[in-house]
N, C-alpha and C positions, 0 to 999 in steps of 0.2 A: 305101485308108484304111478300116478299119471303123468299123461305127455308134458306136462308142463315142466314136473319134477327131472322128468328125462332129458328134456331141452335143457333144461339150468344147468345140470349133473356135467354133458356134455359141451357147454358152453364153458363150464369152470376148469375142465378138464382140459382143454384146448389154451384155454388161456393160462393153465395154469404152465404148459408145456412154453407157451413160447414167452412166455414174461416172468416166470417165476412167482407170482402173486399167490397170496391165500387167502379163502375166506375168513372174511373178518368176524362171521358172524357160525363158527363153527359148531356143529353138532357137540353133543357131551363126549358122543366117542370120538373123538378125533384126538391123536395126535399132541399132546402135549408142548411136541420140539419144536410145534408151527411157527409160525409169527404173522401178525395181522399189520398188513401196510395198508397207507392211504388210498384207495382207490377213487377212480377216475367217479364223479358224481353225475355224468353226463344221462345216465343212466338213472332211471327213477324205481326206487320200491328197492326191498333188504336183501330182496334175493338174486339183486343185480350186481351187487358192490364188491365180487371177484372180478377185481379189474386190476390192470395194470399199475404200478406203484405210480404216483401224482405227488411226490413232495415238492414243497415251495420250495424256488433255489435261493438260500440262504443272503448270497448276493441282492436278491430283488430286493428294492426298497419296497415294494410293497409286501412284502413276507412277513414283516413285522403285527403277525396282526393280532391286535391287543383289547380284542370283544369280550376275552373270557381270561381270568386272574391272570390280569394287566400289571400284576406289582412285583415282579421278578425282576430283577437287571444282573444280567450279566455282565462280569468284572473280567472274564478272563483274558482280552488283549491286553488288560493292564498288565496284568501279571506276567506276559512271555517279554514286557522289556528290561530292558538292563538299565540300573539306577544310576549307572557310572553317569551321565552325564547331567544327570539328573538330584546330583549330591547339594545338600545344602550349606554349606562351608564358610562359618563367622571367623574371620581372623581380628585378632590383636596383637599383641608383643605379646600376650601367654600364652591364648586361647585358640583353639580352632575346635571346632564340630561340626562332625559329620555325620548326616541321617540318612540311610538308606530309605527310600521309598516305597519299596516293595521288598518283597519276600526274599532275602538271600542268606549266604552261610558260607562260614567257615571253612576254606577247601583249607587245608593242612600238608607241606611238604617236610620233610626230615631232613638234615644236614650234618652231617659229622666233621670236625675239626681235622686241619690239615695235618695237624702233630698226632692226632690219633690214631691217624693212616699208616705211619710209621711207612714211609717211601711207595707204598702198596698204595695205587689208586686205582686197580681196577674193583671189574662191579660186584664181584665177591665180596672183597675186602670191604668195600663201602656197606653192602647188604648184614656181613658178619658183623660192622658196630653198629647197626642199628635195629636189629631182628628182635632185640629184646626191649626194646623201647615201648614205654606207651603214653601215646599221644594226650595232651592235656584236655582238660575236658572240656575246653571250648572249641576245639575241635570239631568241626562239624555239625557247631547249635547256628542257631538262627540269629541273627543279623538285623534285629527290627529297631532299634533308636539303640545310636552309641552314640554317646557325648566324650572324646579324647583333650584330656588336657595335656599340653607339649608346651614346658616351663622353657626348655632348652634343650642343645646337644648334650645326652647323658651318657652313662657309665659303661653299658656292657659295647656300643658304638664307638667307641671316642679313639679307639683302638684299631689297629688294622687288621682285619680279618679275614680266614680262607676255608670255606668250607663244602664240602662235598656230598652229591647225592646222588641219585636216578633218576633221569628225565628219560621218557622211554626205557630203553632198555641200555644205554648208554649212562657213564659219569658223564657229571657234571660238576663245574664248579662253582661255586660264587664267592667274588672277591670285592673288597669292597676297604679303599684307603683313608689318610688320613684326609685328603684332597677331596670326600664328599663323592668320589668318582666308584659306578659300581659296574661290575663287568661280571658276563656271564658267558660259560665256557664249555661247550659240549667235547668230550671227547670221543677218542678214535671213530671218526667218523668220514664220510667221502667227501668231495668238494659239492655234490649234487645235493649230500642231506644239511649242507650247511643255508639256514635263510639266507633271504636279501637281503636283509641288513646287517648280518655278519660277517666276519672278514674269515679265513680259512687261510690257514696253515700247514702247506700243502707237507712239509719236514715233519711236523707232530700229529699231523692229521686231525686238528682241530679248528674251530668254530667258534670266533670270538664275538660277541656282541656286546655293545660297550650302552648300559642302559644312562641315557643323559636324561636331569631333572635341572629347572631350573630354581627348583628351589626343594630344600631335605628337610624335615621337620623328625627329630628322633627324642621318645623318653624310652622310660625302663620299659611299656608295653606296646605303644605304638609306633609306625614311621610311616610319617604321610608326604608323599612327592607330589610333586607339580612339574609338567611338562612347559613347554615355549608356547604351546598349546592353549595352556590353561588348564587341561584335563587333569585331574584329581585319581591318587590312588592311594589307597591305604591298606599296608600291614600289619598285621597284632603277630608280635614274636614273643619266642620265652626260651631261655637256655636251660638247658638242665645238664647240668655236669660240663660236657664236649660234646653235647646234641642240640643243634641248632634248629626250632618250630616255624617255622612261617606260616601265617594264615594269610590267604588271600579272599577279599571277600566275592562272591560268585553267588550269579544270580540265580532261580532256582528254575528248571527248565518245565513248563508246564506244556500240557498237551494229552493226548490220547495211548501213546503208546506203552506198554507195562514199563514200568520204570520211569514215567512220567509223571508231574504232580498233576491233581485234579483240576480242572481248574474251577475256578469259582464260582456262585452261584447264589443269590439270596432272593427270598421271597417271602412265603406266609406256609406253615405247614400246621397239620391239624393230627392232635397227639388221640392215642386210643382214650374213647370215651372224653374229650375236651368237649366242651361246650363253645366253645370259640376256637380259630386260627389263631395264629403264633408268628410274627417274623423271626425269621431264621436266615442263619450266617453256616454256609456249608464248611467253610476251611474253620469256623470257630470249635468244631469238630474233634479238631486232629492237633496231635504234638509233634511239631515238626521238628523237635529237637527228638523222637524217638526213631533207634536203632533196634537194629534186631540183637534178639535175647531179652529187651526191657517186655517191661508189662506192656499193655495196653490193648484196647477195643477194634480189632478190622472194622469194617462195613461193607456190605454188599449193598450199591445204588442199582435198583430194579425198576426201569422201566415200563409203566402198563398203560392201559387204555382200559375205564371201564366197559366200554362198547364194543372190546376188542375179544372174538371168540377164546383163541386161543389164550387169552389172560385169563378168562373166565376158567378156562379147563385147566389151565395151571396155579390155580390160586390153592390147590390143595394140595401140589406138591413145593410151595411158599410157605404153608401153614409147615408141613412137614419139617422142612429145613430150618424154620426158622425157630421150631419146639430142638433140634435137636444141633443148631451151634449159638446160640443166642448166649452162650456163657465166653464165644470165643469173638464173635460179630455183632454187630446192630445191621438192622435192614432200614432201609431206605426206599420207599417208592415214588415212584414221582409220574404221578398222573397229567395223562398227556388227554389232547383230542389232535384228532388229523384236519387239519383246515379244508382239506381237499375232499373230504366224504362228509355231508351234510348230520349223515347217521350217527356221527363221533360229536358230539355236541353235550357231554356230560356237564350237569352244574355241579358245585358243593359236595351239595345235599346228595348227588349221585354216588360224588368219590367217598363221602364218608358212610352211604348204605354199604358202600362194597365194601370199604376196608370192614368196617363193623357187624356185616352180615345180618343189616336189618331192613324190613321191609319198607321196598321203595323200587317201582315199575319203571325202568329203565335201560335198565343196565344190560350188555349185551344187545347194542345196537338199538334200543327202547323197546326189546321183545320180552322180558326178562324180569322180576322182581327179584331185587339183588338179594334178597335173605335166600335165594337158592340156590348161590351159587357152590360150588365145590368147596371143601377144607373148614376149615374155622375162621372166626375173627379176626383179623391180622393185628395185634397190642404193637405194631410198629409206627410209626409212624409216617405219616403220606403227604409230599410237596405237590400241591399247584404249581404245574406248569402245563396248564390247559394252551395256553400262547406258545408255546414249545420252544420258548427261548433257549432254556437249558437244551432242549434234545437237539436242537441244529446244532448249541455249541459243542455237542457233544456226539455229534456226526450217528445219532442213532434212526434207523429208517424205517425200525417195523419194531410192533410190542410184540410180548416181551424182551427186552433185551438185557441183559447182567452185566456190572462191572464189580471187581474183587480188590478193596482198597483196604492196604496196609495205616498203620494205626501214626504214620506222620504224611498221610496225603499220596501216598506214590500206589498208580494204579497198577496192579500186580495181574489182575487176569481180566481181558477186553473178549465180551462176548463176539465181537466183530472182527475183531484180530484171533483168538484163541479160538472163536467156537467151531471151526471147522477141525480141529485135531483132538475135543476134547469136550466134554458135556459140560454144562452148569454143574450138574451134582458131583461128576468124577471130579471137576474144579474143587468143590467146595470141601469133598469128602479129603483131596490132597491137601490143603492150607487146613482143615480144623481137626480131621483124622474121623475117626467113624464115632 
């Protein structure tokens, strides 16, 4: 190895201790688990670019920068708001309708009759009439245009009612008269766990909170209130027997964390062997009305860079995974460039040698003809976001990076959150099995 080789070695070596940075432009033997970040461009030539991580801060307006597949938008702050104030609501003397805006569902509580109870209101007794129940099957679907028609005060309402549940781990009640008046009732509880706006009952040790509308709107499936306010809310209920359903509608929490939905993303993606890009809708994807036990498609969203070493050397353990769960997954990649390293400057025609495995001198920081890279062809298909709109929304800081997404949108395993207790493959091998 000559001095120069030795200078670079020990240069990456240093920086690799006090910055955590990798080369982006890795030998074949290297390391698989790497991850190639932006580095600092101050520095000229390929074998300078083990530098410290340089992403744009998300905040700057000028981060936005839209030199290369400029046709992405991201949707996802739409999607983390709540539609509640946001509802569209046509009243007449029959008519009201209301359109959620965005993505929400069905939260579903249970309610048992007071005569059911037979004098027994604690939380046993409430849990023992309802443990055999199952919930209707609007239960927790989605929420995307409902149109309610409310002729009048109807049938299973017109009546006075008392019905009992679990809120926490506590009964509760809800009562609801002929006077339109509905009150809600936590029991055995202390004067501390009772809210502000409820009154306490220091003799019963209860927690009355008396819900006022100014105006009630009830048929056989829906009850839509109105506050003094103005604010708007709506229930879809259903009896079955002496089991009382409430649905409330609730928005759907998006974000990064497992158990979060994805959030959205649309641009142009280019399918194996296409002759052209595609625009593409990410959540058009997924069925958000799926639970676990239904059928349906995961997807792993894989992060790479074609310029970016460690992609380069892991593109054949991608080929591997994706021959051996593609009957339980779809893959997804979404090519990136680093604004910040001059070297990351992939066109097209780059990201589809590499997905494709055919010749074309660039790849791998422009050192490289992508027909030689590791593994096979990827038949998956590959998002432009060279502008890396998606990857800031998606808080990702170095290729490659993995996310593990269940078949209604909710991210189940975050390379960035997960990956320090647990590999991509042990990931992948838990959720599809060997």
């Amino acid at each position: 190895m000559d001095l120069r080789r030795q200078m670079f070695s020990l240069f990456c070596l240093v920086s690799l201790l006090l910055s955590g940075c990798t080369n982006p432009f890795a030998e074949d033997t290297v390391s698989t688990d790497g991850m190639c970040t932006g580095g600092d461009d101050s520095q000229s030539g390929m074998d300078e670019a083990c530098t410290v991580d340089d992403f744009k801060d998300k905040s700057d307006p000028e981060s936005d920068d839209l030199s290369n597949g400029g046709n992405q938008t991201s949707v996802s702050d739409e999607n983390t708001e709540s539609s509640t104030n946001d509802t569209v609501v046509q009243q007449n003397e029959t008519m009201w309708q209301y359109m959620p805006t965005n993505l929400n569902k069905w939260n579903c509580q249970t309610y048992t009759s007071h005569d059911s109870l037979q004098n027994d209101f604690s939380a046993s007794s409430i849990q023992e009439n309802l443990q055999n129940f199952s919930l209707p099957v609007w239960c927790g679907e989605i929420v995307s245009q409902l149109e309610v028609q409310l002729s009048q005060n109807d049938s299973n309402f017109s009546q006075v009612f008392h019905h009992y549940g679990i809120e926490d781990t506590n009964p509760m009640s809800l009562r609801y008269d002929s006077g339109l008046e509905w009150s809600k009732t936590t029991l055995n509880v202390t004067e501390d766990d009772c809210t502000p706006d409820g009154q306490y009952n220091a003799s019963e040790k209860n927690c009355v909170i008396n819900l006022v509308y100014s105006s009630i709107k009830i048929n056989d499936e829906y009850i839509l209130f109105e506050d003094d306010s103005g604010n708007w809310e709506i229930w879809r209920y259903e009896f079955v027997e002496e089991i009382l359903i409430i649905g409330n509608v609730t928005a759907l929490n998006f974000g990064l964390n497992p158990g979060d939905y994805a959030p959205n993303f649309s641009g142009v993606i280019h399918h194996y062997q296409a002759t052209s890009w595609d625009t593409f809708q990410f959540h058009d994807q997924f069925d958000f009305n799926w639970s676990q036990g239904d059928e349906g498609k995961w997807m792993v969203v894989y992060f790479i860079s074609t310029d970016c070493g460690h992609c380069w050397n892991s593109a054949e353990d991608v080929t591997s995974w994706h021959a051996q769960y593609q009957d339980k997954t779809d893959f997804l990649a979404m090519a990136v460039n680093f604004s910040s390293n001059n070297n990351f400057n992939a066109t097209q025609s780059e990201i589809v040698a590499f997905q494709e495995k055919t010749s074309f001198v660039g790849c791998r920081g422009g050192s490289s003809d992508c027909s030689e890279r590791p593994g096979d062809a990827h038949s998956f298909p590959y998002f432009d976001d060279r502008n890396q709109s998606v990857m800031y929304d998606w808080n990702v800081r170095g290729t490659p990076t993995y996310f593990i997404i269940s078949p209604n949108g909710q991210i189940v395993w975050n390379q960035n959150i997960n990956g320090t207790q647990e590999s991509v493959s042990v990931a992948l091998e838990r959720f599809f099995g060997n």
